[in-house]
C-alpha positions as CSV (number, residue, x, y, z in Angstrom):
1,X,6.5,-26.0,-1.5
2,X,7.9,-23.5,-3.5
3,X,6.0,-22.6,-6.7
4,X,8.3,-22.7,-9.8
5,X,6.8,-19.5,-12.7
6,X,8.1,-20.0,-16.1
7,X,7.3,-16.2,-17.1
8,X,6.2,-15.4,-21.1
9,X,9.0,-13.9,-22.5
10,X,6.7,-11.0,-23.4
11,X,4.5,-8.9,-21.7
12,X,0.4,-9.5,-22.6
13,X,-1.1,-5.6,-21.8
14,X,-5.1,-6.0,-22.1
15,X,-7.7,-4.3,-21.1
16,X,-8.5,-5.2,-17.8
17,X,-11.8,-6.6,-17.4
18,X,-14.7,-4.4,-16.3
19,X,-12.8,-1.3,-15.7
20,X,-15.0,1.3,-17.5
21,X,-14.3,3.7,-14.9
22,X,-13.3,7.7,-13.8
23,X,-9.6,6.5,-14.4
24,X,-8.7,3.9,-17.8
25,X,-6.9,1.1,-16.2
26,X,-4.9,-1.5,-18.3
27,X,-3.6,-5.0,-17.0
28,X,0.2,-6.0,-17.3
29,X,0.7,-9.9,-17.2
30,X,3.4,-12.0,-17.2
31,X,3.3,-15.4,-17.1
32,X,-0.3,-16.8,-15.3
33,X,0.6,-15.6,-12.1
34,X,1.2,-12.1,-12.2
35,X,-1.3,-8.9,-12.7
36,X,-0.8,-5.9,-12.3
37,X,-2.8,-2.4,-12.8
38,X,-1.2,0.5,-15.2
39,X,-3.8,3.4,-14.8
40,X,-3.9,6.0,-17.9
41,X,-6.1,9.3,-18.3
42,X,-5.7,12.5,-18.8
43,X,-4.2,14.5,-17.7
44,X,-1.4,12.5,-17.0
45,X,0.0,13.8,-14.0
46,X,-2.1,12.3,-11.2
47,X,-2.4,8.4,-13.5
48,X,1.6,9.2,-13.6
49,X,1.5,10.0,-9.2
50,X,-0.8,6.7,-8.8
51,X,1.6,4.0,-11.1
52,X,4.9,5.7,-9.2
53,X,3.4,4.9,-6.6
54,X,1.9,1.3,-6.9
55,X,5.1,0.3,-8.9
56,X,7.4,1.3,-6.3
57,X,5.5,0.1,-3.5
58,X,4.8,-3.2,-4.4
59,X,7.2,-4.6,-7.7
60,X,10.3,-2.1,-6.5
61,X,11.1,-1.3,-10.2
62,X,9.1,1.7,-12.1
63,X,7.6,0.3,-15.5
64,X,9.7,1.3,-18.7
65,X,13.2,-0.3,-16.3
66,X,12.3,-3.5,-16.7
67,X,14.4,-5.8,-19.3
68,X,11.8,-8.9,-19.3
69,X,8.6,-8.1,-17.2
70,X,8.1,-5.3,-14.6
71,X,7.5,-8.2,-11.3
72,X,11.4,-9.3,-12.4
73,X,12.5,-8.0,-9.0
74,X,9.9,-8.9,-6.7
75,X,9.9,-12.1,-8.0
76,X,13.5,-12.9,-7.5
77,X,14.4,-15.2,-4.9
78,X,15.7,-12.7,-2.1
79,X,17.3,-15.8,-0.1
80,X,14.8,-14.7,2.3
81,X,12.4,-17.6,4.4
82,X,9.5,-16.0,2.3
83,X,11.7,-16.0,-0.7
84,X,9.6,-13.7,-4.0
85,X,6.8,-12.8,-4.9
86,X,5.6,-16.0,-6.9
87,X,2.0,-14.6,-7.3
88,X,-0.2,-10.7,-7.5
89,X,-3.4,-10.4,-8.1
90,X,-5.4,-7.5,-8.2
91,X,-9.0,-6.0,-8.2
92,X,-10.5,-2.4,-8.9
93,X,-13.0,-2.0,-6.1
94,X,-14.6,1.2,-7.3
95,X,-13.4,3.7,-10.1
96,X,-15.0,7.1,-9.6
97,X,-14.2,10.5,-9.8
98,X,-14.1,10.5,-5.6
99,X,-12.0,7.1,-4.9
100,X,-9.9,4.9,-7.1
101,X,-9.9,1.7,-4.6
102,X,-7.5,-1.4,-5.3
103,X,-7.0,-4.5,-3.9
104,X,-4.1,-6.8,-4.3
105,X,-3.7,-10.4,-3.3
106,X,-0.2,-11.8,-3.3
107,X,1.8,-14.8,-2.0
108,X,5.4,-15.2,-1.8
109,X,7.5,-18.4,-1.0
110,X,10.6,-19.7,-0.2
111,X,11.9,-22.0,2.7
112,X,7.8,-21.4,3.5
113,X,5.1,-19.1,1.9
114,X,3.6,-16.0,3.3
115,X,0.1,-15.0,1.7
116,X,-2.1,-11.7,2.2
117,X,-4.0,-8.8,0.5
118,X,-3.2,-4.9,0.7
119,X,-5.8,-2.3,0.0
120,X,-5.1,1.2,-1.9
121,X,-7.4,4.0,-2.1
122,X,-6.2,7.1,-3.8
123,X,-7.6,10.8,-4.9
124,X,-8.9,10.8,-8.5
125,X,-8.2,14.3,-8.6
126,X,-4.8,14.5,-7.0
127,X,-3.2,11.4,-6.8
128,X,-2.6,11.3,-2.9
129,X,-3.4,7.5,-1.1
130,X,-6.2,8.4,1.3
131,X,-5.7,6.7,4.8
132,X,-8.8,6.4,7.3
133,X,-7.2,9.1,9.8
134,X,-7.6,11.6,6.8
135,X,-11.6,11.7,6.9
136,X,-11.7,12.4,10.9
137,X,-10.7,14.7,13.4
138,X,-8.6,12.6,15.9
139,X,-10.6,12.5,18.9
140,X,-13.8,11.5,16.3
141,X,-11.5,8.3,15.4
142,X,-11.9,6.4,18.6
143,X,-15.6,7.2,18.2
144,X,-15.7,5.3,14.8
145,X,-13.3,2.1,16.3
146,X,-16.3,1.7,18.7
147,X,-18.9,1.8,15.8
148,X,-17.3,-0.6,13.8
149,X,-15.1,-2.8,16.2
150,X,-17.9,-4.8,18.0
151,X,-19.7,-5.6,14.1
152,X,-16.5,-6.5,12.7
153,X,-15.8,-9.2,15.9
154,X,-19.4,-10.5,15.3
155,X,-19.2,-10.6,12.2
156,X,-16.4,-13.5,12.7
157,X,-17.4,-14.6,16.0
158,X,-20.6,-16.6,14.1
159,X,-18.6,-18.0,11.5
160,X,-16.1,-19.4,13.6
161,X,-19.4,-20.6,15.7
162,X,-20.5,-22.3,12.9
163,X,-16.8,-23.7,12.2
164,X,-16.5,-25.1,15.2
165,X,-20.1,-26.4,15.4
166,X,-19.0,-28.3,11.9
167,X,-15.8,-30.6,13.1
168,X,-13.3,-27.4,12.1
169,X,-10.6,-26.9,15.1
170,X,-10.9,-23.0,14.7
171,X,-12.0,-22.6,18.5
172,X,-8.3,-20.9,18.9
173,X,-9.5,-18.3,16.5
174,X,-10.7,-16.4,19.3
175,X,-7.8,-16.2,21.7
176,X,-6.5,-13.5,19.3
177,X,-8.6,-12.2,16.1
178,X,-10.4,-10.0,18.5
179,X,-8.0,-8.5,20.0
180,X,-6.3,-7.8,16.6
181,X,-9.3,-6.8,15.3
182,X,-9.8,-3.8,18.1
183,X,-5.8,-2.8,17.7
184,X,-6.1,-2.9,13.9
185,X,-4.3,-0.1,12.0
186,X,-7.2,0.3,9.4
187,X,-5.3,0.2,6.7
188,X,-6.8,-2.7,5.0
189,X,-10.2,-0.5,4.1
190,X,-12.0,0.7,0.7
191,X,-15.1,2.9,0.3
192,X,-17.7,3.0,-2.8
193,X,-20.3,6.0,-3.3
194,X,-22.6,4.6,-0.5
195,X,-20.2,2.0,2.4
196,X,-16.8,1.8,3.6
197,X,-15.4,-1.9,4.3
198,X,-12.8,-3.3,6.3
199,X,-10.7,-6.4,6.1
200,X,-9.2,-8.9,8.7
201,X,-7.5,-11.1,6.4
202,X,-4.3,-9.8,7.4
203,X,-5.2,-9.9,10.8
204,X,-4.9,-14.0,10.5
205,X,-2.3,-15.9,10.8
206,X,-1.1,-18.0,7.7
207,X,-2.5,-21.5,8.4
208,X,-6.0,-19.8,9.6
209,X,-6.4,-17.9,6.3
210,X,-7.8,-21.3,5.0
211,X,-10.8,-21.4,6.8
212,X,-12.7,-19.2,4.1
213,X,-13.7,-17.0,6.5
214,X,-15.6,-13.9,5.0
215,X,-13.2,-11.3,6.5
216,X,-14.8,-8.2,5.1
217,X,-17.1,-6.5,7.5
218,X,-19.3,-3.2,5.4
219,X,-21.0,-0.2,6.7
220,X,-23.1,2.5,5.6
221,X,-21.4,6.0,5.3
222,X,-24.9,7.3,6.9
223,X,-23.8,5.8,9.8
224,X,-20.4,7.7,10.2
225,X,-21.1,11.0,8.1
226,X,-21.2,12.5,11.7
227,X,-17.6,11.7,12.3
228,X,-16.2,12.6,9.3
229,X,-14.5,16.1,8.7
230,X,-14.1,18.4,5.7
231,X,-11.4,16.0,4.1
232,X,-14.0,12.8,4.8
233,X,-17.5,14.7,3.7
234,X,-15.7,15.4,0.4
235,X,-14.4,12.2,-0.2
236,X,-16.6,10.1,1.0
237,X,-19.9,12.0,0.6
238,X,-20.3,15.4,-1.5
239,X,-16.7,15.0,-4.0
240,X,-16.8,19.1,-3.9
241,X,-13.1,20.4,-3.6
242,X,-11.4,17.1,-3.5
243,X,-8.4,18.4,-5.3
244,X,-7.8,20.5,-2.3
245,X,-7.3,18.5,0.1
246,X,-3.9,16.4,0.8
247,X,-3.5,13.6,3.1
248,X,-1.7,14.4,6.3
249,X,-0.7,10.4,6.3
250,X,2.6,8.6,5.3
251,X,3.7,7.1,2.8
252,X,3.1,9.4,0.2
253,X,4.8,9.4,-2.9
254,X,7.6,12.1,-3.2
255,X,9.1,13.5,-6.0
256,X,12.9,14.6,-5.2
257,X,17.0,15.3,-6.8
258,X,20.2,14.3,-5.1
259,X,22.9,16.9,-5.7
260,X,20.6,18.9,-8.0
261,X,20.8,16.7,-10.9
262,X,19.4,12.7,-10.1
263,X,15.9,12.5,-10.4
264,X,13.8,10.0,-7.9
265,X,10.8,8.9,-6.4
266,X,10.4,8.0,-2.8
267,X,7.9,6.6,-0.2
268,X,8.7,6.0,3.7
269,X,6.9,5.3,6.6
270,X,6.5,4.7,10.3
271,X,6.9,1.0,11.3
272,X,7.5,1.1,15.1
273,X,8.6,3.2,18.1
274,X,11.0,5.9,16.4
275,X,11.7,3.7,13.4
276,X,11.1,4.1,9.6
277,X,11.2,2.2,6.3
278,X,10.8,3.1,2.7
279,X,12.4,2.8,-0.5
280,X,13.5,4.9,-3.4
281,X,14.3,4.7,-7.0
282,X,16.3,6.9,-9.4
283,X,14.0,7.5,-12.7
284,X,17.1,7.1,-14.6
285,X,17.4,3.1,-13.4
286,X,13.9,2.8,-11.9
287,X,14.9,0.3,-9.6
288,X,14.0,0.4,-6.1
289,X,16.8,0.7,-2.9
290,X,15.3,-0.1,0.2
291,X,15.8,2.3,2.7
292,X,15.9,1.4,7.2
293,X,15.8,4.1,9.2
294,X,14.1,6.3,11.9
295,X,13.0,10.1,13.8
296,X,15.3,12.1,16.3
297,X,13.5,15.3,17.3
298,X,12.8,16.7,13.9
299,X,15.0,14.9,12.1
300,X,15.0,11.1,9.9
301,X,17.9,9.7,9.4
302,X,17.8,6.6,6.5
303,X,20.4,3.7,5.9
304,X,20.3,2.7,2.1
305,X,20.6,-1.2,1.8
306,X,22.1,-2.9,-1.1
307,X,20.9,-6.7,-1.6
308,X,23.0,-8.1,1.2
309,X,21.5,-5.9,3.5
310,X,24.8,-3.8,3.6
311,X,25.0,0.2,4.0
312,X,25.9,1.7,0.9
313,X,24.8,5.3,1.4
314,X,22.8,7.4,4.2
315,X,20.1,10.0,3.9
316,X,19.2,12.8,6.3
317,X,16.4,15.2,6.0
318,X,13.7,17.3,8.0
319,X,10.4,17.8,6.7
320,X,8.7,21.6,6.3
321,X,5.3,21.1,5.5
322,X,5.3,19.1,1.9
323,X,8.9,19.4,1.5
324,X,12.1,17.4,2.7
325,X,15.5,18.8,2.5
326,X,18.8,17.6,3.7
327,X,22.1,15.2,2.4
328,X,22.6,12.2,0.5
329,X,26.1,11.0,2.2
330,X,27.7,8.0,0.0
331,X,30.9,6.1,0.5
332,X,34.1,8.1,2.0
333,X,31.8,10.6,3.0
334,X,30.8,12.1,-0.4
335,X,27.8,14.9,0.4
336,X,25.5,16.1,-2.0
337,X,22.4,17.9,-1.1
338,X,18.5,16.2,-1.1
339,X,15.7,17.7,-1.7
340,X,11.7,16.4,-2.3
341,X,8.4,17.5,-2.5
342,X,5.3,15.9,-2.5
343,X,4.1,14.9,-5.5
């Protein structure tokens, strides 16, 4: 059933609770159901990078565009079967000067109610989201699935033992959480100073989230510091040069003009086959516009949607190196030029 929010008319910004960290972090509430991070430090430019980022990712609307609270859009009801956002959570992880990891829990609800959790890790000294194919070379990553694959299946495989030994009908657990677990996208992952951790809440599907399974399998960085490469030895072991190096892995957050003049932010990423999604939002109206789309050859080619799912623009570009350049195309074929760097 649907949960109903009555939201506080004003925002409650606190100090967010055990966050004496590399990076100041402050909380943004609305109501009892929302929280959100706002990080601050200086100087500003990579706290500015990580809240572009965060805000458009997961509210669609960059803070200072709000007119009551900054979830007002995600918590709309998009007409959707999962309907908005009626809940976010969050939790720093670790705060140093080498990884500022995140964790959000969120639920949504409409005709039915989706629930799950999304990890971010970013670069203290940059602002760039780390991803786990950033700390290895590519033939080193297959090597790591088969260090941590067969722990992370035990790991589950005795509590759904034990579930099963209790009364719990869970025994269909394992006609697919291994599998997923082995073709997991690593995504859902953190690291502190001394482990890296991966999660397989995601991995579940809705109803079996509610078995309490522990879903978060650690492991020491000694055991992988073999693997790792220049990017990975930095970040997750010595911190030396970490400002140097940028993540080769989309989304990152992009900093861009249409026709010389409108200033935005934008994210995008592969979802499957040839095919992309993203979203981007003007600084001038902060809101986000979801963007479908996908790669010919060299080149990505984005519809913009409008609520309704309608086309009410097109974007082209090719990337060179950290840039994109091409053409915003709008209604009777208006062309301006598009440009964007990464931030």
């Amino acid at each position: 059933m649907k949960e109903y929010l009555a939201f506080a008319l004003s925002m409650l910004v606190t100090a967010s609770f055990g966050q004496m960290g590399f990076l100041p972090i402050q909380n943004v509430s609305a109501g009892k159901q929302f929280r959100f991070p706002v990080v601050s430090g200086t100087p500003p430019a990579v706290p500015e990078k990580i809240n572009a980022y965060l805000q458009l990712a997961e509210l669609d609307l960059l803070k200072g565009s709000e007119q009551q609270h900054i979830f007002e859009k995600v918590a709309a009801d998009n007409g959707t079967i999962y309907g908005g956002k009626v809940s976010i959570a969050y939790e720093v992880l670790t705060n140093t000067r080498q990884n500022l990891a995140i964790r959000l829990t969120q639920s949504s609800c409409g005709a039915t109610c989706a629930y799950w959790v999304r990890y971010y890790n970013f670069n203290p000294q940059n602002g760039d989201r780390y991803f786990v194919p950033d700390f290895f070379p590519a033939a080193n990553l297959e090597r790591l699935r088969q260090i941590i694959t067969p722990r992370r299946q035990a790991n589950l495989r005795k509590q759904i033992k034990a579930l099963v030994a209790s009364g719990e009908d869970a025994a269909h657990l394992e006609k697919y959480i291994y599998d997923y677990i082995g073709r997991d996208n690593l995504e859902d992952f953190y690291f502190t100073k001394d482990s890296i951790f991966f999660d397989n809440e995601n991995l579940l599907s809705k109803n079996d989230k509610f078995y309490g399974l522990d879903n978060v399998t650690g492991f020491s960085v000694a055991e992988i510091k073999h693997l790792l490469n220049a990017c990975g030895r930095s970040a997750l072991l010595t911190g030396a040069q970490l400002a140097g190096f940028r993540s080769g892995t989309e989304p990152q957050l992009y900093e861009g003009r249409v026709g010389g003049s409108a200033a935005f932010y934008l994210l995008f990423r592969h979802d499957y086959q040839n095919k992309y999604r993203g979203s981007y939002a003007y600084k001038k109206y902060g809101r986000a516009i979801y963007l479908e789309g996908e790669q010919t050859g060299a080149e990505y080619s984005f519809s913009e949607k409008d609520a309704n799912h309608d086309e009410t623009a097109r974007i082209q570009f090719r990337k060179d190196g950290l840039a994109l350049k091409g053409y915003w195309v709008g209604r009777q074929n208006r062309k301006l030029a598009f440009s964007a760097t990464r931030k």
